[in-house]
N, C-alpha and C positions, 0 to 999 in steps of 0.2 A: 504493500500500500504506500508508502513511505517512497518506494523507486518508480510508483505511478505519480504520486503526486510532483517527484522534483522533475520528472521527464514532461507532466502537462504543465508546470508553471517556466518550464526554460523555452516548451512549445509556445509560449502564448506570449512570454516577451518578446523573442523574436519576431512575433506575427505583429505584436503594437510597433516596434520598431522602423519595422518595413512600411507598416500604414503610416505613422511621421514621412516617412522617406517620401514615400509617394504622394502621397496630400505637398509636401513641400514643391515637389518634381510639378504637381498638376496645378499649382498655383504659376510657378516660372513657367509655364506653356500658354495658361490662360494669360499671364501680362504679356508674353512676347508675341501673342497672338493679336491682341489689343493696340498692340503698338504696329504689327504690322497692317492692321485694317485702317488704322490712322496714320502714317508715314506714306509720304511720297515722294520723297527721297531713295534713291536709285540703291545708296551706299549703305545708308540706313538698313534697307530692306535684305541686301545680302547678308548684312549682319545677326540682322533678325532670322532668316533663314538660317543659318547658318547655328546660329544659338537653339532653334528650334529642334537642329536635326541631334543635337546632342542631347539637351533633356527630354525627349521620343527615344533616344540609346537609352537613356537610363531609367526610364520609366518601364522600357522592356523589359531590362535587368533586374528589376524589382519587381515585377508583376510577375517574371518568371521562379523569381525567388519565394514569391507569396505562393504559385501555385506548388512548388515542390512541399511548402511547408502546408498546404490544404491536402496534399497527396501523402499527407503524414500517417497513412496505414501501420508503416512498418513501428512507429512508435508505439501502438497498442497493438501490434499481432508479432514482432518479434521476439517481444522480453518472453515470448513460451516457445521450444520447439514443439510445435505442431505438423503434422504429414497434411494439411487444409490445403486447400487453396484460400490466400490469404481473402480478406473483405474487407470495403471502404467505411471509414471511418468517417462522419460530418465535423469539422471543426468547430467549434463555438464562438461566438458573434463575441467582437472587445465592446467594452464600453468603457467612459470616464468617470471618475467619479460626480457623483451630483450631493448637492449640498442642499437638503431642505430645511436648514436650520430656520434663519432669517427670513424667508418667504410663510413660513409657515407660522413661526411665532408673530410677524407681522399680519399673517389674514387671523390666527386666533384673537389675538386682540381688535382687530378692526371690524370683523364679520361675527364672529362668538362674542365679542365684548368680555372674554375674561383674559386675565392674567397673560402676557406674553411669553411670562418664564416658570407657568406653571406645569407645562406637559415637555418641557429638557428632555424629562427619561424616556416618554413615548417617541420622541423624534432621535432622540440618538441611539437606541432602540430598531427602530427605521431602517435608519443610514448605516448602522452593523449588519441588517440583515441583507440589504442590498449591497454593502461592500464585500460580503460573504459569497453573495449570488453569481460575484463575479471571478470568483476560480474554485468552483463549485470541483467535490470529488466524484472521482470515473467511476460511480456505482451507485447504488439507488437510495445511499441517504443523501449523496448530491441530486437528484432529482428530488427527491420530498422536498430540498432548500429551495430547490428554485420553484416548485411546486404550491409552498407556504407562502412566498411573496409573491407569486402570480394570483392565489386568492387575497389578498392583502390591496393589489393595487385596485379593485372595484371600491373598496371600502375608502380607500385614500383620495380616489377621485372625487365619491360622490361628497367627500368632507371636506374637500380645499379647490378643488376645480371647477370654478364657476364657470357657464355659459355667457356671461357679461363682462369679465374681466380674464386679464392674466395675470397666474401667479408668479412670471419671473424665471421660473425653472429652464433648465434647458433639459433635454435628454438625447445625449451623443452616443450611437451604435455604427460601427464600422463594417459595410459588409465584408460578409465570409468571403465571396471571391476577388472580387476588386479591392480591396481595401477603402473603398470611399467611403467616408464621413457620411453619416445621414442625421441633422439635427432638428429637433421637434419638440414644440412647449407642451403640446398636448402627451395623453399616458398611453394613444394608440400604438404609437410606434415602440414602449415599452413591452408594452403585454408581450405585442407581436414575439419582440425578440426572445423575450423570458420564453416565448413556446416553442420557438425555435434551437435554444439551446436545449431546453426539454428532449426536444428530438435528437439532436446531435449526442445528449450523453447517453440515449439510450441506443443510438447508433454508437456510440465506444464500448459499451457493455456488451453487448452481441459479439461485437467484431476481437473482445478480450476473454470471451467464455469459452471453454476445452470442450473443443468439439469432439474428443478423443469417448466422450462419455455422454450417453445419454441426458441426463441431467443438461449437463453444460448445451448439447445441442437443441433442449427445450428452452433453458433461459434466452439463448441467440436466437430462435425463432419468437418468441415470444415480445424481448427485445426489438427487432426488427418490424414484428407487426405495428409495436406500440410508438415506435419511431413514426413508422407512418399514417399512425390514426393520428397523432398532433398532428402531423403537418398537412393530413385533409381540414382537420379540422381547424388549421392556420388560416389555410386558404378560404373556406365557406365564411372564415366569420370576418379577416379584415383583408376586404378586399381591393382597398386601393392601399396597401402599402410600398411606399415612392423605394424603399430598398430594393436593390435588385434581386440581391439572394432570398428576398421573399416573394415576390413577383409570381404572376399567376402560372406564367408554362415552366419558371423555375421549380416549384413547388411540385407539379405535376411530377415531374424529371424526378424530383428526387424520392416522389410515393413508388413510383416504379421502381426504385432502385431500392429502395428499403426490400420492398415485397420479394422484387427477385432475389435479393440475398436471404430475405426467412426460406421461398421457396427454395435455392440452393439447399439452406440448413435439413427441411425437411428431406430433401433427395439423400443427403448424407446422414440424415434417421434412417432411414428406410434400405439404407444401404450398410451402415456399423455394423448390425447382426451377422453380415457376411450373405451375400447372393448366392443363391442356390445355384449348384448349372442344371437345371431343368429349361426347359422349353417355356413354362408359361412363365414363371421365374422372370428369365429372362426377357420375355419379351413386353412386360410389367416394365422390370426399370428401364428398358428401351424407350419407352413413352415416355415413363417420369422423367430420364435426362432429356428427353426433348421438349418437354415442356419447362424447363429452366432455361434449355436454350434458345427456345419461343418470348420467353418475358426477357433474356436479357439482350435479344437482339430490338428487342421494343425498348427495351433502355438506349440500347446505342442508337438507334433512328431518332430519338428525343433530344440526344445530347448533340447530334451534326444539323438539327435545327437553326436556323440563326431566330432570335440573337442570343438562345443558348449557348451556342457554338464558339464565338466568341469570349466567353469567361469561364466555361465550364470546365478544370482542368484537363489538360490533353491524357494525364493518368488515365481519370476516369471511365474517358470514351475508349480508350486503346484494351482497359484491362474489361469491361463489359463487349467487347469485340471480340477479345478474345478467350471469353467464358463462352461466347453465344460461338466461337465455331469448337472450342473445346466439347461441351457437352455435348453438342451436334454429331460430333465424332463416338463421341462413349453410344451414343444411342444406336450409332449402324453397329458399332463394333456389338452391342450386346444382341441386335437381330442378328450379326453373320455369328456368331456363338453357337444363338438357336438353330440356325440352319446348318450351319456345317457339324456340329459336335453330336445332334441327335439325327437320327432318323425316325420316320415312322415305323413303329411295330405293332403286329398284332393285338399287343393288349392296351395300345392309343386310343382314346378317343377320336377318331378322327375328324366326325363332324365337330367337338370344342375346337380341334385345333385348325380346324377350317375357319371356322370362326372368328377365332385367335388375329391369326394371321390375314384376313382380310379385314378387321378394324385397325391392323395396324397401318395400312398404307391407305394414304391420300387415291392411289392410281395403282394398278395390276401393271405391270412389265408387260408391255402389248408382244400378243399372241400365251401370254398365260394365263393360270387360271391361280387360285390361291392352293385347290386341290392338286394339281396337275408339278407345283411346285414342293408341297411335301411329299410327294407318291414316290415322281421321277426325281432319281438320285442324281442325274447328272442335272436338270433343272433346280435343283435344291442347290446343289452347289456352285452353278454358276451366279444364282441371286444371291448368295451366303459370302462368292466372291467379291462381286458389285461392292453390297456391303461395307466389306473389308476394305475395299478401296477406296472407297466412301470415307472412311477412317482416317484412313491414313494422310488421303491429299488432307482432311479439315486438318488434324495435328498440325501438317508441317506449314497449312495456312495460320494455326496459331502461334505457332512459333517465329515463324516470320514479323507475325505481326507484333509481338512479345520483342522483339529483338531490336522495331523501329524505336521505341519510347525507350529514355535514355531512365526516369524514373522506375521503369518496372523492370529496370535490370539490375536492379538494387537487389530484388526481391529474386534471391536462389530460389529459394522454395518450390516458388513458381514452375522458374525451370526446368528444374528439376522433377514436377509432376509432369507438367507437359512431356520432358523425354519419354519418362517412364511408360505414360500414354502410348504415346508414338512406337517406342521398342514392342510394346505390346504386341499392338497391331500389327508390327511386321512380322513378328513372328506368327503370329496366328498367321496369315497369308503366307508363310514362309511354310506354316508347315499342309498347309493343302495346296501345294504349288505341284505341279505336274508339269514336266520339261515338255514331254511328247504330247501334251495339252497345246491345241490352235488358241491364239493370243483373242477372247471375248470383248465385243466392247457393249455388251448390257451394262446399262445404267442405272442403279439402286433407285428404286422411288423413294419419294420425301417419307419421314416418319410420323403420323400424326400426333400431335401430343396431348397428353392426357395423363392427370392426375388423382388421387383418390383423398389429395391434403391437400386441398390449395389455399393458399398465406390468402389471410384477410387482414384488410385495417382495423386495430385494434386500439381505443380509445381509454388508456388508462384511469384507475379510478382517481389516481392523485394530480389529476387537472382541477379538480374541485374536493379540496380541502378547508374542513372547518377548520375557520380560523375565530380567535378574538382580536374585535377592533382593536388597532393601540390607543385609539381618540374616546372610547366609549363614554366616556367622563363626560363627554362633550353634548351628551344626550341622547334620545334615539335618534337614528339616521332617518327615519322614516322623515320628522321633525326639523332635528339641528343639521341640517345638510347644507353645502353651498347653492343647492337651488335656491333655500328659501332667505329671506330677510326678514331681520325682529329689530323692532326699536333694543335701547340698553334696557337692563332689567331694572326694574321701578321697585321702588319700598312699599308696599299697602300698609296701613296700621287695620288690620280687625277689631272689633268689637262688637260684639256679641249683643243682640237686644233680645231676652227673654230666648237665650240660647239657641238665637236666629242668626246668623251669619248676612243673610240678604243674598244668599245665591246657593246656586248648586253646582256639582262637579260632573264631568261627565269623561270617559276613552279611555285608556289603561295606561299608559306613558307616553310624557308626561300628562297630568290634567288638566281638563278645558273647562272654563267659568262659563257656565248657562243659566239664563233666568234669572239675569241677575236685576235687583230688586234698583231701581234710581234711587230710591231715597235715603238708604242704607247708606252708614258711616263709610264703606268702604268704596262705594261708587263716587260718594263726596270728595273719596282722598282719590281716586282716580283710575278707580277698578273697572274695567271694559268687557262686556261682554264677547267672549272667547280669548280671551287672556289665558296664557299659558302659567301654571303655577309650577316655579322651577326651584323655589325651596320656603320652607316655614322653619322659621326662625335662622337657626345655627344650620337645619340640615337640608342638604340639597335632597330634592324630591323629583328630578327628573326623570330618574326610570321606574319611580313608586303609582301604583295606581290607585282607582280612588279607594277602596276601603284602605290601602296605609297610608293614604293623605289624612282623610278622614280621622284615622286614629290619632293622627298628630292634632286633627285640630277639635274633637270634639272636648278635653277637659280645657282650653281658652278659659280663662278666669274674665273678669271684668276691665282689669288691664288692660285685656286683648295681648295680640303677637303680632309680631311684624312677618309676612312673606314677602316674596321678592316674584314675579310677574315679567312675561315678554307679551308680546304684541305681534304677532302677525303680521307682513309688509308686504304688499302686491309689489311682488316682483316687477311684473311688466303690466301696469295700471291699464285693464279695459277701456277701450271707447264705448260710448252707452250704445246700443244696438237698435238699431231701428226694423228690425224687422221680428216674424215669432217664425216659430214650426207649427204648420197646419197641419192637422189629421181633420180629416170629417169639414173645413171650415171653421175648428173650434182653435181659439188661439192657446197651445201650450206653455210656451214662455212667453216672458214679459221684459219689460227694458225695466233693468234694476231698478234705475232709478227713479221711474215710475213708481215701482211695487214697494219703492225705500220709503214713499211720500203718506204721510198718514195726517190729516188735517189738526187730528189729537195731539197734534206734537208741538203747540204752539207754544205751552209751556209745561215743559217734561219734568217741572219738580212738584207741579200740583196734583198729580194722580199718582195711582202706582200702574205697573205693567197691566194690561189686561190680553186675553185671549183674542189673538184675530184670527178668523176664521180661514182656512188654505185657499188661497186662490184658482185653486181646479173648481173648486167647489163654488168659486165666484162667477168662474166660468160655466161653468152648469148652469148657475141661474140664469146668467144671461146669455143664456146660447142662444135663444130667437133672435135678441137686440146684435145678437156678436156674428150671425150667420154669412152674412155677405161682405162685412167691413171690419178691418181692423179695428180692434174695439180695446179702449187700455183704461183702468181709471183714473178721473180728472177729479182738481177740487175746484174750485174759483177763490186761492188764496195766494195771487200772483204776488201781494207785497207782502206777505209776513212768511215766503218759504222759510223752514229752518237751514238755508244756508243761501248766504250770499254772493252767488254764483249763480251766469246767468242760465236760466234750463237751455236743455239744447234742445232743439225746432223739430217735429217732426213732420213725417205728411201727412197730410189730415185726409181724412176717409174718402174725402169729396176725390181727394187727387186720384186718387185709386180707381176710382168710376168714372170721371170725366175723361180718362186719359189711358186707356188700358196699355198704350208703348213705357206709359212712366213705371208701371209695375214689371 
């Protein structure tokens, strides 16, 4: 653990290194490019050219440097000798540190109204867990870390990220292939990343699991599925992310590439126990290796795309090239196995293995038959040769193409299987070779593929992890969120008349003042109906509901208590609406401000509240007077409205009938 961890933190400096390098490199291109579009100056412009063609040298040399260290497999598959063919590894996104000290104690104080240096511990707290998240360990309590603050950032959003303002923050992530800088206020481009290393460690963990053992070739398939159930699920949920490496046909490329390495895993499940030489045996993993080499040749069509093609390391595509004609080749070689090592006998099945052998091919070899091919012994062997030959050109095609990439010649291993491969096969054709034999040129049909496991995307359960808020203190989210806005919290002094308070409590956390009485001493000191009661006395009561509000205030002496009250702030203040929703002709809603206007309001300290009666039910009565015209209620108390502001105008019923274009 200890020689994972210093080989991925000497990985990951290198990789920050190089992203300076090149961020420096791609700024002297952009000025030298700036000044050649502005210069018209003959002298000038050679110069500029000239300077141009050097930082393009070196911006190669660094891009090619990033890609060797993206192609960084051998880091997690060599520290085991393993008889595998190795598997790719995803690199994990850098990021910088970000500092939410001061942006955050400035919106608690300005937007919470409490204490700017009362919640220290929850914000440095925070900033430990995110600076942890960023050289998280190769194994699955490093994914639970980045899994813990991946639920964490919805909680942080909805409590400091208003839609009205910004809080200042930056969030700087480097992509994985190009090293460019991608910088963003908002926490979309964070999620993002946090899910994407998600998938990258779980792509390390596969690609570091002992394939040698069952177990181990369950956690790498498992691994790999779950690798690419995040990154389906990267892609469905943030769909314009400006990074490359997360980008839409990016994203795809690399679900395909997860799957086909589990699928791999599974072919070498199904193969540890040791292949039988039998006929149906064999002609089973015939399909299964072609069904590996079926998804990984759809991997390398994905990756010579542009403008995949362009960033996607030349590794990658060259070693998915050469998996898709390596298994290609295991698949004829285990049909000419079945052909050449068995014959039919008496005690065969022959119509299974008629069977058999015509679901295996795409196309019959024109002029035979599937029957006509097990029966005759020199037909069985001349398709059993095809085969074989079949084999042996894919080997030496993958070797070839093994040998162009200067990265996967790092990797013995490799080689070394693929020989293995290849010697195989010539021996086998080496030993059904007949001199006095006329030189055949039948051509092996394609193998269809077909499996009985096939890798699915798998959505791990620690993408959603209970977490606790660090801000809870701050009240419920539902409530104290950056959506909403509260004036500061107000003192009330209570006092009790004949053990009447003048209001009631109503919601579970925190509590809302309803039916509250005007003339009551606490309306007088400035107690509003739907005021939020956020503590009595000493204790804050923000996440207590009404029976333990309640409890705090029913022994209140005659002294009374002081609570402490918010107020509710319309966000984004409605305009009065001038129109309703009709059902049947009956008007449903009403313009506020209308149904806010009650003639009894003239002077609110001579009565007390009384019941009015719902306005549906206002509506009912006058539904004949309301049938054909907007119908709202009026008073004729245009100089004593209770606010001095002027009403706003509506159209009057008339306009509606004299004018049916104005509706």
């Amino acid at each position: 653990f200890q020689l994972d961890k210093l080989l991925s933190s000497k990985l990951q400096n290198k990789r920050a290194s190089l992203n300076q390098q090149i961020i420096k490199q791609m700024r002297m291109r952009a000025g030298a490019e700036n000044l050649l579009k502005a210069t018209s100056n003959n002298k000038v412009k050679e110069m500029v050219l000239l300077e141009l063609s050097y930082v393009n040298s070196n911006l190669q040399l660094l891009t090619g440097q990033l890609e060797g260290l993206n192609s960084s497999v051998e880091v997690y598959q060599n520290t085991q000798e393993t008889a595998n063919i190795p598997l790719i590894a995803l690199g994990l996104k850098e990021t910088k540190e970000v500092d939410f000290s001061t942006p955050f104690k400035d919106f608690i104080l300005e937007h919470y109204s409490e204490d700017r240096n009362s919640f220290e511990d929850e914000i440095a707290d925070l900033m430990d867990l995110r600076q942890a998240c960023r050289t998280p360990s190769r194994n699955e309590v490093g994914v639970e870390l980045l899994a813990k603050y991946y639920s964490h950032l919805p909680l942080i959003e909805s409590r400091f990220f208003s839609p009205s303002r910004q809080t200042g923050i930056f969030f700087t992530w480097y992509d994985s292939f190009t090293g460019v800088p991608l910088c963003q206020q908002n926490l979309s481009l964070e999620k993002a990343s946090i899910l994407f290393n998600m998938a990258a460690l779980y792509s390390q963990i596969g690609t570091r699991s002992d394939r040698q053992t069952i177990s181990g070739l369950e956690e790498a398939i498992s691994s790999f599925q779950k690798a690419a159930g995040i990154l389906n699920h990267l892609k469905e949920t943030f769909t314009h992310t400006p990074s490359y490496d997360m980008s839409p046909a990016m994203l795809s490329m690399l679900i395909r590439m997860m799957l086909a390495q589990a699928q791999e895993c599974l072919f070498e499940k199904t193969a540890l126990p040791g292949i039988r030489n039998q006929f149906y045996s064999l002609m089973k993993m015939a399909q299964e290796a072609a069904k590996v080499s079926e998804i990984y040749d759809q991997v390398h069509q994905s990756m010579i795309q542009m403008p995949i093609k362009d960033n996607v390391p030349l590794f990658w595509s060259t070693m998915s090239q050469v998996k898709a004609n390596h298994y290609r080749s295991m698949a004829h070689y285990f049909v000419a196995s079945a052909l050449l090592d068995h014959q039919l006998s008496p005690s065969d099945d022959e119509d299974q293995q008629e069977k058999t052998l015509s679901q295996v091919y795409d196309r019959i070899p024109e002029g035979r038959s599937p029957l006509d091919i097990l029966k005759k012994k020199d037909e069985r062997q001349c398709v059993g040769k095809a085969h074989i030959r079949r084999a042996i050109l894919g080997h030496e095609e993958a070797l070839r193409i093994y040998s162009l990439c200067h990265n996967l010649n790092k990797l013995e291993i490799l080689q070394d299987i693929l020989k293995a491969s290849h010697q195989r096969s010539l021996n086998k054709f080496s030993e059904h070779e007949d001199e006095d034999e006329f030189t055949d040129y039948t051509e092996a049909p394609d193998i269809i593929s077909k499996t009985e496991h096939k890798a699915e995307m798998e959505v791990p359960a620690t993408t959603k992890v209970k977490v606790i808020d660090f801000f809870q203190r701050l009240g419920p989210l539902s409530v104290f969120s950056a959506k909403q806005r509260w004036t500061a919290p107000r003192t009330i002094q209570l006092q009790p008349q004949d053990r009447d308070l003048g209001f009631t409590l109503k919601g579970e956390s925190p509590v809302q003042v309803v039916s509250l009485d005007p003339l009551c001493p606490a309306a007088a000191d400035g107690l509003k109906e739907g005021d939020y009661i956020v503590a009595v006395g000493d204790t804050e009561c923000k996440w207590m509901g009404v029976s333990e509000v309640m409890r705090l205030l029913k022994d209140v002496d005659e002294e009374g208590i002081e609570i402490q009250v918010v107020s509710m702030m319309d966000t984004n203040p409605p305009m009065p609406t001038k129109s309703a929703t009709f059902c049947g002709n009956l008007p449903k809603t009403y313009s506020m401000i209308c149904l806010g206007y009650d003639d009894n309001d003239k002077n609110p300290k001579s009565h007390k509240v009384t019941k009015k009666s719902s306005f549906l039910s206002w509506g009912l009565k006058n539904k004949l007077k309301s049938a054909s015209t907007l119908s709202l209620p009026t008073a004729d108390h245009s100089g004593t409205l209770p606010w001095n502001k002027p009403c706003p105008t509506f159209p009057s019923s008339s306009s509606y009938n004299n004018d049916s274009s104005l509706y």
